[in-house]
Structures are given as C-alpha cells and as structure tokens.
N, C-alpha and C positions, 0 to 999 in steps of 0.2 A: 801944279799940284797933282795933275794926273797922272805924273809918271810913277807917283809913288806909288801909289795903288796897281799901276802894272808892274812897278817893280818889285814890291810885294808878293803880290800873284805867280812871281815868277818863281821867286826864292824856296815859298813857302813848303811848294810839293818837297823841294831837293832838299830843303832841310827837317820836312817831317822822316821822308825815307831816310836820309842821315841817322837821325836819334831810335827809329827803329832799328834799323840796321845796327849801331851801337847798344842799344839793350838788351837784343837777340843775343849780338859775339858776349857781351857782358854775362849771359844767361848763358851759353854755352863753357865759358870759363869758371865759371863759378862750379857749374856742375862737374865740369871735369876735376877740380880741384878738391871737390869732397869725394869723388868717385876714387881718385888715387889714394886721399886720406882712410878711406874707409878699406881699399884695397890693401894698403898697409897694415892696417891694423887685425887684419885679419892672418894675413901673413905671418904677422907677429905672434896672433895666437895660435896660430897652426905649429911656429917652429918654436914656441913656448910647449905643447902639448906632446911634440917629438920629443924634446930636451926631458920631461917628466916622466915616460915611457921609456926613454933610455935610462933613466936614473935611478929608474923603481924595482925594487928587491924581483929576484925572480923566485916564483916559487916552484920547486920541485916536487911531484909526488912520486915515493919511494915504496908505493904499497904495489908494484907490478909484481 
C-alpha cells in the first residue's frame, strides 16, 4: 500500500502544473476572443460613422 502514496506523490505535481497550465491557455483564449469581438465591433462603428459622413447633405455657404 505504499506504493500508492508514492505514486501519488508523483503524479500530483505533474497534474497540478497540467490544470494550471490549462486555465492559463483557457485565460489567454478567452481574452483573445472578446479582444477581437470587441475589435470588431469597433471597426464596425468606425465604417458605420464613414458611411454617415459620406451620406450627409453638404452644406454650402454662398455668402463669399
């Protein structure tokens, strides 16, 4: 029964760095995925805000 305990002992470091190791990448992809979400969306209102500037009456003034 003591080999359990050392085989335990052994696993345990290599599978705590595992599940860290996996939460980090898990933490890194998450934030990349709202960063492009959020990069888009921004894009969007940038070439929504060109499209309404190009669309909008121009005004002239004729008093020179």
């Amino acid at each position: 029964m003591d080999w359990i305990g050392d085989a335990l002992s052994a696993l345990v470091p290599s599978v705590g760095v595992g599940l860290i190791f996996w939460f980090v990448m898990r933490a890194v992809i998450h934030a990349d995925r709202r960063e492009r979400a959020a990069i888009a969306q921004l894009e969007a209102e940038e070439q929504a805000a060109a499209q309404s500037e190009q669309n909008a009456p121009q005004v002239v003034d004729h008093k020179q």
